[in-house]
Backbone and ligand atoms as CSV (ligand in chain L), in Angstrom:
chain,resi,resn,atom,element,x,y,z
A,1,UNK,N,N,7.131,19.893,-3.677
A,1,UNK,CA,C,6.795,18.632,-4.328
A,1,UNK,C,C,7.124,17.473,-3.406
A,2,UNK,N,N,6.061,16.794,-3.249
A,2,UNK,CA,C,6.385,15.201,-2.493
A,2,UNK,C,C,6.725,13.985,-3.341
A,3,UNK,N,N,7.779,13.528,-3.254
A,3,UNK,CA,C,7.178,11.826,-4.083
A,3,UNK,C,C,7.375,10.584,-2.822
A,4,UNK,N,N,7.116,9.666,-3.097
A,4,UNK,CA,C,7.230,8.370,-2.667
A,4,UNK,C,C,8.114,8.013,-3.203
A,5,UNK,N,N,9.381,7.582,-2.400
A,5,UNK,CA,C,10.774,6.647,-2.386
A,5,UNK,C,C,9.812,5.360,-1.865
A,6,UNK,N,N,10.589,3.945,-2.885
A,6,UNK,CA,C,11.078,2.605,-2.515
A,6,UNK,C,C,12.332,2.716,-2.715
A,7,UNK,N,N,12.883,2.424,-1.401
A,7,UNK,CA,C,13.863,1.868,-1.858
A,7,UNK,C,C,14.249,-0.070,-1.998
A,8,UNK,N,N,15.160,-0.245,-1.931
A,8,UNK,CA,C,16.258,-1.519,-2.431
A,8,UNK,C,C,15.294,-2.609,-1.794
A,9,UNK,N,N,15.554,-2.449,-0.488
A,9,UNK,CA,C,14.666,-3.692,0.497
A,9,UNK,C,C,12.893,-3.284,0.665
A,10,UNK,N,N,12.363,-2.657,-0.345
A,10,UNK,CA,C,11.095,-2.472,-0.521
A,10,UNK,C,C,10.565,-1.672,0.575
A,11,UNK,N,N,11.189,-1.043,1.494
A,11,UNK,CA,C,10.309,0.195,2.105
A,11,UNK,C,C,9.972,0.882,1.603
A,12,UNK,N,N,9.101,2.533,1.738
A,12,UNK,CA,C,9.041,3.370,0.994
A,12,UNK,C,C,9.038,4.525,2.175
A,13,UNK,N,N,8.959,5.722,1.524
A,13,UNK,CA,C,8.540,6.601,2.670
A,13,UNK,C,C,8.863,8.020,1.556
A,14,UNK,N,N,7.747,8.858,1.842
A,14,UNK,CA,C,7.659,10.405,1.298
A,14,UNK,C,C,8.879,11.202,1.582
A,15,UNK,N,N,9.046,11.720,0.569
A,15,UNK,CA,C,10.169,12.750,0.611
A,15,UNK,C,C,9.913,14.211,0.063
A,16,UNK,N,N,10.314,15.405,0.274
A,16,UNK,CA,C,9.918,16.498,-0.173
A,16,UNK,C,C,11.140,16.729,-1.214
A,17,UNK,N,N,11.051,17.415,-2.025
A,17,UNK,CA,C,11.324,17.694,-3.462
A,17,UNK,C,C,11.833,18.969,-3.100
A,18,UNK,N,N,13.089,19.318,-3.107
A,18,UNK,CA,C,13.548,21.414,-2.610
A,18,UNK,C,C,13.734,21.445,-4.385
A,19,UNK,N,N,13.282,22.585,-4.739
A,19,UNK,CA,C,13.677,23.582,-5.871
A,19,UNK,C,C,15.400,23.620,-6.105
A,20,UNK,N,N,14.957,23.333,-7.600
A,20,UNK,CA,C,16.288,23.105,-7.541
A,20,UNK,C,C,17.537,22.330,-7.909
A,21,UNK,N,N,16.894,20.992,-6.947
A,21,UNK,CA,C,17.716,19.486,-7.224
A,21,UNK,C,C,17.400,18.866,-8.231
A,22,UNK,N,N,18.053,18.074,-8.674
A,22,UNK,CA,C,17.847,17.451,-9.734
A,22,UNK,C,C,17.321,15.863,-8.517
A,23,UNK,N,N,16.585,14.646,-9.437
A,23,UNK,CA,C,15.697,13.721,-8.380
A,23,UNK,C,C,17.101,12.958,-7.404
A,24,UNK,N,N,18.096,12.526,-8.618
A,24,UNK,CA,C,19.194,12.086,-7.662
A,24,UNK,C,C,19.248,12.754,-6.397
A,25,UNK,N,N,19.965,13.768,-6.696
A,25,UNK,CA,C,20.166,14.813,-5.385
A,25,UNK,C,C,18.984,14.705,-4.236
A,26,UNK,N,N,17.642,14.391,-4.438
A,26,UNK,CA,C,17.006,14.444,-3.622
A,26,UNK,C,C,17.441,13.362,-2.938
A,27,UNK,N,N,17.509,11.982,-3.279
A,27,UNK,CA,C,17.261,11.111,-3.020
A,27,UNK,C,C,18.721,10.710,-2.468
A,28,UNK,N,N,19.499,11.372,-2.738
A,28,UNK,CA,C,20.869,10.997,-1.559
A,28,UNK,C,C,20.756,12.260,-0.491
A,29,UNK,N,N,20.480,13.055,-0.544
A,29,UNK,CA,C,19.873,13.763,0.340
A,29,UNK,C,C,19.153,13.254,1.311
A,30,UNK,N,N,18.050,12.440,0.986
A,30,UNK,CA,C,17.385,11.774,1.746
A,30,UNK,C,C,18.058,10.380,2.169
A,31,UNK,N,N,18.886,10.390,2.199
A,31,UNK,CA,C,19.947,8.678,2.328
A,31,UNK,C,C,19.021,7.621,1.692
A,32,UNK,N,N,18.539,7.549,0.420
A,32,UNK,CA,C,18.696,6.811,-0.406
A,32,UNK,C,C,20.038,6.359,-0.621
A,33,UNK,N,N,19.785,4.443,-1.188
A,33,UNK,CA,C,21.662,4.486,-1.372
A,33,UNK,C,C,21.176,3.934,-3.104
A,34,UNK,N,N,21.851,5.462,-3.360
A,34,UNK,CA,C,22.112,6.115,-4.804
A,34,UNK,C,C,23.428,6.411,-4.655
A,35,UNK,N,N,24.222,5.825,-5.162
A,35,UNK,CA,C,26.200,5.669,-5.065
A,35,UNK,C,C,26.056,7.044,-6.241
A,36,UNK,N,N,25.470,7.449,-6.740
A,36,UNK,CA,C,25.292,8.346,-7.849
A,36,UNK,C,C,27.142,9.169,-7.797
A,37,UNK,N,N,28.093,8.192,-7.884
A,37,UNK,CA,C,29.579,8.026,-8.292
A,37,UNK,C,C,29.794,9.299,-9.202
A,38,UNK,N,N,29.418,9.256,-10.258
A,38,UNK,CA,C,29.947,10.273,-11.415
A,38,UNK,C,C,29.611,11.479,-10.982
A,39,UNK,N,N,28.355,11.522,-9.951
A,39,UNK,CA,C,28.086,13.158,-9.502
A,39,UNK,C,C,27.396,13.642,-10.510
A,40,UNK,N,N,26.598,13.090,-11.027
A,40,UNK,CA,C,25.101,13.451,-11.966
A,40,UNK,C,C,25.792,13.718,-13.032
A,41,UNK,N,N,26.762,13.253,-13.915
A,41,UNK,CA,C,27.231,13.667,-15.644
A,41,UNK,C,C,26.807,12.696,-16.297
A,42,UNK,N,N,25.700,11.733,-15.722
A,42,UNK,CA,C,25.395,10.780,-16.846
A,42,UNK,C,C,26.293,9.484,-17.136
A,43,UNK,N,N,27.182,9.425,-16.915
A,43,UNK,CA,C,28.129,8.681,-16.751
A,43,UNK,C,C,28.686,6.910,-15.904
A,44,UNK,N,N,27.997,7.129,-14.945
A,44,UNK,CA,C,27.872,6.037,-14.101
A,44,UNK,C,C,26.945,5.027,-13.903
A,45,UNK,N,N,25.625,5.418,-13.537
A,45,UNK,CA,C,24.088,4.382,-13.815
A,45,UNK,C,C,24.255,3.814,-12.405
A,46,UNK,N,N,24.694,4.598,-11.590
A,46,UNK,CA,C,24.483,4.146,-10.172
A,46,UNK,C,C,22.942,4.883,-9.486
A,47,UNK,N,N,22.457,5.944,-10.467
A,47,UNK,CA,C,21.745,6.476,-10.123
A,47,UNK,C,C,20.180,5.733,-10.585
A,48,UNK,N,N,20.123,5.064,-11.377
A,48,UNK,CA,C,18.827,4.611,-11.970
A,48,UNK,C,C,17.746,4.333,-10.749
A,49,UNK,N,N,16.483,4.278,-11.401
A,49,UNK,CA,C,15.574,4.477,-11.146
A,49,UNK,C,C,14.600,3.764,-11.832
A,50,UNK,N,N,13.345,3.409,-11.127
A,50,UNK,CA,C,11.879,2.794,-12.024
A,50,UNK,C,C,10.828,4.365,-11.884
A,51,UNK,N,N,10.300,5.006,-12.518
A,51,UNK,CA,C,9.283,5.896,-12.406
A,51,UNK,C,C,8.102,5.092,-13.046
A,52,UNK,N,N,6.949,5.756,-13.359
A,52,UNK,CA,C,5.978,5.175,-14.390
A,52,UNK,C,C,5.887,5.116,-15.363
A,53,UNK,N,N,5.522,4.439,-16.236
A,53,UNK,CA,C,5.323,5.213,-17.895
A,53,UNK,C,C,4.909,5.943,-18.243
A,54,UNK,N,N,3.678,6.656,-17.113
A,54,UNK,CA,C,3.089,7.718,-17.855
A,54,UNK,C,C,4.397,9.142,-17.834
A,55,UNK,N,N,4.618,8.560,-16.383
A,55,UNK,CA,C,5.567,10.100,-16.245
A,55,UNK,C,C,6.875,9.987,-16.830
A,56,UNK,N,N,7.426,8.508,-17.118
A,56,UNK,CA,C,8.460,8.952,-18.201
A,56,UNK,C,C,8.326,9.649,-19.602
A,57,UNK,N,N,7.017,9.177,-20.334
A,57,UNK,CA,C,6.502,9.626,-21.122
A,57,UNK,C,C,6.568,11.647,-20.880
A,58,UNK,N,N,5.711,11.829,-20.282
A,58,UNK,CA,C,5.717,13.002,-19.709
A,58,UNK,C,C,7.324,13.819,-19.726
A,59,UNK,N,N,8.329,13.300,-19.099
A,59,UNK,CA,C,9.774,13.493,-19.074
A,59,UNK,C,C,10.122,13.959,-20.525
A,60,UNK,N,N,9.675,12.888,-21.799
A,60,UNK,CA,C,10.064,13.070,-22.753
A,60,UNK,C,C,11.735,12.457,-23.020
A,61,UNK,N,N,12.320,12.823,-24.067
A,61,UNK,CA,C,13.219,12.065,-24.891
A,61,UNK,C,C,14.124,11.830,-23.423
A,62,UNK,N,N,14.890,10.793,-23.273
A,62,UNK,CA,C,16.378,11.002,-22.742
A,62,UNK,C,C,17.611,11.065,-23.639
A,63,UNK,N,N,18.557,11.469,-23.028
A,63,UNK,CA,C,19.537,12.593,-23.850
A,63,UNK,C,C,20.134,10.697,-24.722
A,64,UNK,N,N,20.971,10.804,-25.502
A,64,UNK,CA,C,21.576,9.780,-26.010
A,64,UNK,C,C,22.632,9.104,-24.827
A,65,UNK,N,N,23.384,9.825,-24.152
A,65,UNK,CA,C,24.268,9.424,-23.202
A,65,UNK,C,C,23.339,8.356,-22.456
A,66,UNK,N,N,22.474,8.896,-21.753
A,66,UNK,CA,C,21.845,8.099,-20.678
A,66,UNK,C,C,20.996,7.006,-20.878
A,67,UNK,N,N,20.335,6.698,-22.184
A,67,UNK,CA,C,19.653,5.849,-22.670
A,67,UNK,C,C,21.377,5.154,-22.991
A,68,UNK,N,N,21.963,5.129,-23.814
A,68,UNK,CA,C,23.226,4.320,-23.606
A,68,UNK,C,C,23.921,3.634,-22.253
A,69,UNK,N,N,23.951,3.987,-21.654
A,69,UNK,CA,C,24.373,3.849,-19.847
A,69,UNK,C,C,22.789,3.036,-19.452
A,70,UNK,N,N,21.698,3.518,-19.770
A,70,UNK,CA,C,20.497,2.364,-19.268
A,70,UNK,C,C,20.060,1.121,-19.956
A,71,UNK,N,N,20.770,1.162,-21.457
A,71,UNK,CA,C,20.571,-0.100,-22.048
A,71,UNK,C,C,21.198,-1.029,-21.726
A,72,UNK,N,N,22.850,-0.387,-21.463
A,72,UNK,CA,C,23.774,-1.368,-20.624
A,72,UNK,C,C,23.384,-2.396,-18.992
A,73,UNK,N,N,22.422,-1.572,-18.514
A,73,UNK,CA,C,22.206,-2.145,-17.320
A,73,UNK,C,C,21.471,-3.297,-17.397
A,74,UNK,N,N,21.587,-4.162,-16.497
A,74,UNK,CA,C,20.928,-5.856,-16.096
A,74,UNK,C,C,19.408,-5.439,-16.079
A,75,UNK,N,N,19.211,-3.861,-15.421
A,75,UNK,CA,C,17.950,-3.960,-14.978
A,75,UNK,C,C,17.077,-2.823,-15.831
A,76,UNK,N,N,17.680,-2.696,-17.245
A,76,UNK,CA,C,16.726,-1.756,-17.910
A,76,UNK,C,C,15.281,-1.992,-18.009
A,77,UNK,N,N,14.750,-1.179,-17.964
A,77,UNK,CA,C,13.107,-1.586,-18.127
A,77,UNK,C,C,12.651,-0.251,-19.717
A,78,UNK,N,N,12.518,-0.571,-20.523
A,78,UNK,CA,C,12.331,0.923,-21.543
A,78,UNK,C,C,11.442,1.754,-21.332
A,79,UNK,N,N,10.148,1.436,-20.254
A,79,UNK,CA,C,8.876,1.658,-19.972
A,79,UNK,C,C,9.318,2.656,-19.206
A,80,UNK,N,N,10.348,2.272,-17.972
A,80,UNK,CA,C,9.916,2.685,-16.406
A,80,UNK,C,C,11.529,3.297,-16.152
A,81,UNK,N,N,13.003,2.906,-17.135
A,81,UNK,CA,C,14.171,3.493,-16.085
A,81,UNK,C,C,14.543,4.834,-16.827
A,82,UNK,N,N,14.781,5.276,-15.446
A,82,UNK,CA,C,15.621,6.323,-15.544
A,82,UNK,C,C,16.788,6.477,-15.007
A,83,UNK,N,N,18.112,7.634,-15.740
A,83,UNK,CA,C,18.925,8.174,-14.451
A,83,UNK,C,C,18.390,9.269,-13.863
A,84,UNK,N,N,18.541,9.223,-12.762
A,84,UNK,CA,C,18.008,10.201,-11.619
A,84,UNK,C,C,18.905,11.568,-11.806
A,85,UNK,N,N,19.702,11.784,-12.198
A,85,UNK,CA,C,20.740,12.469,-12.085
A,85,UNK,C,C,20.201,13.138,-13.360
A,86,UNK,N,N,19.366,13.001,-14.190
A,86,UNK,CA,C,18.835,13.629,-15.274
A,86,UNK,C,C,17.685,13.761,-15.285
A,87,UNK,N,N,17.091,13.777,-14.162
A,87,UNK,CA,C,15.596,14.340,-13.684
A,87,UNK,C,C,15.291,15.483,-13.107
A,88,UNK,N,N,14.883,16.267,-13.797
A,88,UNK,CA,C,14.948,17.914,-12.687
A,88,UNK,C,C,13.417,18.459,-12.311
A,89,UNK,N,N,12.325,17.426,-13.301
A,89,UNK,CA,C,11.403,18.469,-14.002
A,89,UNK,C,C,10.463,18.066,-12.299
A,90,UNK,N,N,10.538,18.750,-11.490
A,90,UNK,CA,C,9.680,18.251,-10.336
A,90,UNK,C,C,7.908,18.432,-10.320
A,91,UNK,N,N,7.839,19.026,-11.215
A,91,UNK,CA,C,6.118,18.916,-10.915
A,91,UNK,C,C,5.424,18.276,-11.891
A,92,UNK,N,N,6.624,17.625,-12.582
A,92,UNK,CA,C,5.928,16.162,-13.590
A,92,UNK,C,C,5.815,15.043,-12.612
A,93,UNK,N,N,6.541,15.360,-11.486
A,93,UNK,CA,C,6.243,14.192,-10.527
A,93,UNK,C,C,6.149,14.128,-9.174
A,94,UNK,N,N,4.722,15.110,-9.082
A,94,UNK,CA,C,4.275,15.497,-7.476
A,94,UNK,C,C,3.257,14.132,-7.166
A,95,UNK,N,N,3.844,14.120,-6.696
A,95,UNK,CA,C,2.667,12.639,-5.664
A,95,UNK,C,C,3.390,11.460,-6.582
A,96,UNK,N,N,4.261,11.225,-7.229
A,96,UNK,CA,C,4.608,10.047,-7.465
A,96,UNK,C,C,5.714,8.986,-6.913
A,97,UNK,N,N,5.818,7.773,-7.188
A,97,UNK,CA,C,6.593,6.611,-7.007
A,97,UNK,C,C,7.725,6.465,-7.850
A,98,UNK,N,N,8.459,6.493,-6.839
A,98,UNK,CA,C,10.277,6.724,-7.297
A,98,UNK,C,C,10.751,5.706,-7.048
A,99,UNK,N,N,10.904,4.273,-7.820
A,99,UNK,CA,C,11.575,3.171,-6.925
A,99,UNK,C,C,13.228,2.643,-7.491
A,100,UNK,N,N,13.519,2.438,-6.447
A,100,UNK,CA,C,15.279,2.353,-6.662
A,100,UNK,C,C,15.969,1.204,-7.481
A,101,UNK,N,N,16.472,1.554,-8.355
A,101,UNK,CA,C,16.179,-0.032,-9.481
A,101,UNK,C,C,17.365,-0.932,-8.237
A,102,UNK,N,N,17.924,-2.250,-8.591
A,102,UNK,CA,C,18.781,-3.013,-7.960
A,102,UNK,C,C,20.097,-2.439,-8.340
A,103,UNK,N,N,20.860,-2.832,-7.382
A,103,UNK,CA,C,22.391,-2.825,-7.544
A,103,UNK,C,C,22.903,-3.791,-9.130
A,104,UNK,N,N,23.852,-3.439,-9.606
A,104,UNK,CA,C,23.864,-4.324,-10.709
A,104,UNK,C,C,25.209,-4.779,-10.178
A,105,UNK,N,N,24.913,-6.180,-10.596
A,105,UNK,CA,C,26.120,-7.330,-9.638
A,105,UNK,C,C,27.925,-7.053,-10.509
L,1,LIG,FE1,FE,26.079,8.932,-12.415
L,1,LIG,FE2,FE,23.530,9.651,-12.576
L,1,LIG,S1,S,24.886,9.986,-10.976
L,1,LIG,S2,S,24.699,8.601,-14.027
């Protein structure tokens, strides 16, 4: 699976998807700077993310934890965030745009 990373300062660049990872993991893998702190338990929101609507849709429910932790953030979007750290399903999102939400001040 490929997606397209933006990151922070608006570059982007393709990344391959290994079996397996959950999207966080890819994406600090790939030195994305995803502080993803808690180590994917949902917990932190260093990991967020913008995907699309269609493919959040697609994703389906998020767990209660993490919609709690994304309402809190400056930069929720209900359409488009996610935590990354609770993304596994990789071929809901082959060829798509992964963009790195902001640091929250
Ligand atoms: Fe902490 Fe995802 S890594 S919430």
């Amino acid at each position: 699976t490929v997606i397209n990373v933006v990151d922070r300062d608006g570059a982007s660049r393709s990344v391959e998807w290994e079996p397996g990872q959950t999207l966080m993991e890819t994406l600090r893998d790939n030195d994305f700077e995803v502080l993803a702190s808690c180590g994917g338990t949902a917990s932190c929101a260093t990991c967020h993310v913008f995907l699309d609507k269609s493919i959040v849709d697609e994703l389906g429910e998020r767990s209660e934890d993490e919609l709690e932790l994304l309402e809190e953030s400056e930069h929720y979007d209900a359409n488009r965030s996610r935590l990354s750290c609770q993304v596994d399903a990789r071929e809901a999102l082959d060829g798509a745009t992964v963009t790195v939400a902001p640091e929250e001040d």
